[in-house]
C-alpha positions in Angstrom: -17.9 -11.1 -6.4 -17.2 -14.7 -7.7 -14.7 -16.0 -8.9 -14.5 -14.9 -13.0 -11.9 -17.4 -14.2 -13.4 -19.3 -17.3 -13.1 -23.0 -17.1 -10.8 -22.8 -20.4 -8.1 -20.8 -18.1 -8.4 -22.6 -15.1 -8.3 -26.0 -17.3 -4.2 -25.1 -17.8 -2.6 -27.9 -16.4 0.7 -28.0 -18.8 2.2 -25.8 -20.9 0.4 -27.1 -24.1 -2.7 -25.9 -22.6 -1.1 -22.8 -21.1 -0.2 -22.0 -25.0 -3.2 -22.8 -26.3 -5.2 -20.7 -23.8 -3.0 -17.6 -25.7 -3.9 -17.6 -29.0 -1.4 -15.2 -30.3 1.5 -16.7 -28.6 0.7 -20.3 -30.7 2.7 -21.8 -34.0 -0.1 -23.8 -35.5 0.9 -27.1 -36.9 4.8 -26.8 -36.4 6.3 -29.3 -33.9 9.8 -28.3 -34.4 12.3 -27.5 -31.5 12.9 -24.1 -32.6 9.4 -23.3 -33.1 8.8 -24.9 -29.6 10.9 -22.8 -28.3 10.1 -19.5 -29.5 6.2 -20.9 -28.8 7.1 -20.9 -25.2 8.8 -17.8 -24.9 6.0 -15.8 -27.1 3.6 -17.9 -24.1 5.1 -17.1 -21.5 5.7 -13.4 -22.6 2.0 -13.0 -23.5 0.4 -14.4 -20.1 2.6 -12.5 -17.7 1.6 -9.1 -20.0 -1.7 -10.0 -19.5 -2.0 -10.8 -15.6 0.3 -7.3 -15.5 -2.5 -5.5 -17.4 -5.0 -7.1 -15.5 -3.2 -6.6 -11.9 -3.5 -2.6 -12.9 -7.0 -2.4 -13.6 -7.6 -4.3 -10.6 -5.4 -2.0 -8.8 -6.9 1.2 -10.2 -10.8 -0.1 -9.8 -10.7 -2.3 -6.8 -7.7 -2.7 -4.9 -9.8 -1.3 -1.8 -12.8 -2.6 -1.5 -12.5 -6.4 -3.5 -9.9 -9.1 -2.8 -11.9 -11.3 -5.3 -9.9 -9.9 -8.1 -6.7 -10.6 -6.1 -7.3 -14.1 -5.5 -8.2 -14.7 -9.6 -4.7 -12.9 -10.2 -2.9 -15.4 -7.5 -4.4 -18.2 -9.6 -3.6 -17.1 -12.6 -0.1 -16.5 -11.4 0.0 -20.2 -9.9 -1.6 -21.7 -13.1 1.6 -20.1 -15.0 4.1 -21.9 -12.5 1.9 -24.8 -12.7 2.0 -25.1 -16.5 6.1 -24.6 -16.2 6.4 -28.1 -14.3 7.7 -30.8 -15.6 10.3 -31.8 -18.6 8.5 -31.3 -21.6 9.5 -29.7 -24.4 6.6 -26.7 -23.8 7.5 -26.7 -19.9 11.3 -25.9 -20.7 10.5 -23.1 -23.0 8.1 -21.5 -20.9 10.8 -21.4 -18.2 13.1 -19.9 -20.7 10.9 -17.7 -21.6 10.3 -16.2 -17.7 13.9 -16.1 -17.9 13.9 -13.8 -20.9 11.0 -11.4 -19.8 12.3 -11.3 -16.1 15.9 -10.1 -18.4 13.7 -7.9 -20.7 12.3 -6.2 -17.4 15.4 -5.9 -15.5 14.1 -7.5 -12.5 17.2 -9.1 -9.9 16.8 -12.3 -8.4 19.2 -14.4 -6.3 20.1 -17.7 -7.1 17.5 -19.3 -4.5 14.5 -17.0 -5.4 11.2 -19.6 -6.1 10.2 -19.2 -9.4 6.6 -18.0 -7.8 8.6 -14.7 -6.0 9.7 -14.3 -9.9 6.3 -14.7 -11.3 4.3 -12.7 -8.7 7.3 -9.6 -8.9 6.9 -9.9 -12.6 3.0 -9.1 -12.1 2.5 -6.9 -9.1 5.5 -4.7 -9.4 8.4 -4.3 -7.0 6.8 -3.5 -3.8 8.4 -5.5 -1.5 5.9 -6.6 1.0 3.1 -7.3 -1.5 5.6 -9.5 -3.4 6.9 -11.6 -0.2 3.3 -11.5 1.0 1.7 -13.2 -2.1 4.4 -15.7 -2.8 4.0 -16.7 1.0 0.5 -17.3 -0.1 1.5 -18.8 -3.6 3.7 -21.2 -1.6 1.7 -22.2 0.6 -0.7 -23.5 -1.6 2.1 -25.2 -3.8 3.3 -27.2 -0.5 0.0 -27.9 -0.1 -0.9 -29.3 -3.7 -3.4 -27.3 -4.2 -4.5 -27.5 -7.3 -5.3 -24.7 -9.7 -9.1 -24.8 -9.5 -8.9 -24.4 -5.9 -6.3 -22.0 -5.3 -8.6 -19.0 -4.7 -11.2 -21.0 -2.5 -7.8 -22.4 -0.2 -7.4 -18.4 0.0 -10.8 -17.7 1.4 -11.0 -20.6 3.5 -7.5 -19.6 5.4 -9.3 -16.5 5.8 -7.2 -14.1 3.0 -3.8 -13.4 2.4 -2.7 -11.5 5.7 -3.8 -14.6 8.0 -1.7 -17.6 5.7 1.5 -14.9 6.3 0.9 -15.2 9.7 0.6 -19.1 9.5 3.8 -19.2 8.2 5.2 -16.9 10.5 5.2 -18.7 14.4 5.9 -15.3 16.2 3.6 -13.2 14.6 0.6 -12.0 15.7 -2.7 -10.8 14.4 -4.3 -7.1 15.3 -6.9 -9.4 17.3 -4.4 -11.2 19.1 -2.5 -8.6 20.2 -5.4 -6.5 21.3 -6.6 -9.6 23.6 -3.1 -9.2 25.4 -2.9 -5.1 25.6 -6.8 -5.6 26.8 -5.8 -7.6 29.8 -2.6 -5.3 30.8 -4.7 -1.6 30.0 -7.2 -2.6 33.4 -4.3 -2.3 35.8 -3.3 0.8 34.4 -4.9 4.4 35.8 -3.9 7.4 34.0 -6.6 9.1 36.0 -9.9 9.3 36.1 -11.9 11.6 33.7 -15.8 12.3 34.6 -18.4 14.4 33.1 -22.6 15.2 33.0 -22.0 13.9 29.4 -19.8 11.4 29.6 -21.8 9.4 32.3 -25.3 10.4 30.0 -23.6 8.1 27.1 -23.5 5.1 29.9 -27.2 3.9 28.5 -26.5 0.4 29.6 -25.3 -1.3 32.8 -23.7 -4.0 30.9 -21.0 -1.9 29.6 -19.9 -1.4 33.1 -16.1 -2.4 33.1 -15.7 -2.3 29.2 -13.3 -0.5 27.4 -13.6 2.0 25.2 -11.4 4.6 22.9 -11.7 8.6 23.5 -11.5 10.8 20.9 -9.2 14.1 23.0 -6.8 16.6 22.7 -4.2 17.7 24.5 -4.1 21.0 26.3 -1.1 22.8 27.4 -1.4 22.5 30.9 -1.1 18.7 30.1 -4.8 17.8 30.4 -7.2 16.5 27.7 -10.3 17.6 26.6 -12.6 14.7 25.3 -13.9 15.2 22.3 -16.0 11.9 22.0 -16.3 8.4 22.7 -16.0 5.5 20.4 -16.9 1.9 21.2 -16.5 0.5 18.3 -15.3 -3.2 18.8 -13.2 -2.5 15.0 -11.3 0.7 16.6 -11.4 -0.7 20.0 -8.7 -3.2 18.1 -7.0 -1.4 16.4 -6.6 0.4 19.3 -5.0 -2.3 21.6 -3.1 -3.5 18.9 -1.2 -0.1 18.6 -0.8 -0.1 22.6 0.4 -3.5 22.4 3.4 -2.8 19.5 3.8 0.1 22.0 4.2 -2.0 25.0 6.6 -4.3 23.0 8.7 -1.5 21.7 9.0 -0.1 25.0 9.9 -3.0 27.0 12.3 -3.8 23.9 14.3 -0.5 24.8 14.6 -1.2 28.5 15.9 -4.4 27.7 18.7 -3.0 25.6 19.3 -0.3 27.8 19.7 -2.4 30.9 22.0 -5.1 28.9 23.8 -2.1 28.8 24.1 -0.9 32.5 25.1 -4.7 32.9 27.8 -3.9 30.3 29.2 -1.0 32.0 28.6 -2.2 35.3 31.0 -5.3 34.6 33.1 -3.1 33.0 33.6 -1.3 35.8 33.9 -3.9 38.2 36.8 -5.6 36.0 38.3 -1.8 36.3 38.0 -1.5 40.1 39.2 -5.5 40.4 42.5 -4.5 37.9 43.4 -1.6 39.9 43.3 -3.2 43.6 45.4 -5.7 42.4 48.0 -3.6 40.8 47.7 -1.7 44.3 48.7 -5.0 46.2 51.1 -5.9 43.5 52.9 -2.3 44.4 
């Protein structure tokens, strides 16, 4: 899907323009400060409505199977911030006016929110980790100076929203990533060995010899599994690894906290034993 931003929206570069591009929103002819004013507010008002209308029907018709119509509504929402720059009459009253919808809406902010978080929680609702993911994005391409044009291109060429979260984030890691490290620690591992007329008939090709693969079982109640089928799809093969690997992490995360505190007790003890063979000597 391309990108389906007219030029006449993605021309908004100030919030004249911005007003402009929102017909019903617009004064004609009065220049006043009032009228300014209420121009900005009705602006602002109007454009957030919209991307809210048009962030539902996205979410209804193709939240699974198009981020296109994400990256136009990221735009959209950074063309809005974009057109609030600055100290103009119009840029002032567009910022009052987020200020007034954000109080219409009853959304909470702290002091230090970015005026993107506000703009992107006004539009996609109050789900937490959509809203932290897409101002991540939105930010990213601010610090960057991307300009409006090319804010959903600079999403596609960082390879979608999930990877520039991870840019910003130095310790975390993506699904492939952590499946490269589980696949190197799953070949010193031998849960036992599990061998079968059919199993050995799906080998159809030497060169798989040493691969991994994921098996579909269940458990039985004597402990063992009964396969029900193999899958060597490289997709579920990573997803796969990935879950061992949080797995892994989790589990060496628990042994560290439990042996932090044997070391805890252990001194505890110690500093017992060492009070009590003193007060013996003092006696």
């Amino acid at each position: 899907m391309q990108n389906t931003l007219t030029t006449s929206t993605l021309s908004i570069n100030n919030a004249a323009e911005l007003a402009q591009a929102l017909p019903a929103a617009v004064v004609q002819n009065d220049t006043s400060a009032a009228a300014t004013t209420v121009q900005g507010v009705k602006a602002t008002y109007a454009a957030i409505e919209q991307l809210v209308v048009e962030h539902d029907a996205w979410k209804e018709t193709a939240f699974r199977t198009s981020n296109e119509q994400l990256y136009v509504l990221l735009q959209k929402c950074y063309g809005i911030y974009k057109a609030m720059e600055g100290t103009s009459p119009e840029a002032v009253a567009l910022r009052s006016g987020l200020r007034d919808y954000i109080n219409l809406k009853g959304h909470a902010f702290t002091k230090t929110t970015h005026t993107l978080t506000k703009i992107v929680k006004c539009v996609f609702g109050t789900d937490r980790r959509r809203v932290s993911v897409y101002s991540i994005v939105l930010r990213s391409a601010l610090a960057q100076r991307v300009s409006i044009l090319d804010v959903a291109q600079f999403i596609r060429d960082a390879g979608g929203v999930e990877e520039i979260r991870l840019a910003k984030s130095p310790n975390a890691m993506s699904p492939k990533q952590k499946a490269q490290i589980a696949n190197s620690t799953v070949v010193v591992n031998n849960m036992g060995v599990i061998s079968s007329p059919a199993l050995s008939g799906l080998l159809n090709d030497v060169g798989k010899i040493g691969s991994n693969m994921v098996l579909i079982g269940t458990w039985q109640s004597d402990g063992s599994v009964v396969v029900r089928a193999v899958v060597e799809s490289d997709t579920v093969l990573t997803a796969a690894l990935a879950s061992h690997y949080s797995a892994i992490k989790e589990a060496a995360k628990t042994q560290a906290v439990e042996q932090k505190a044997a070391e805890v007790t252990a001194t505890t003890q110690q500093a017992i034993e060492a009070a009590a063979a003193t007060a013996t000597i003092t006696m």
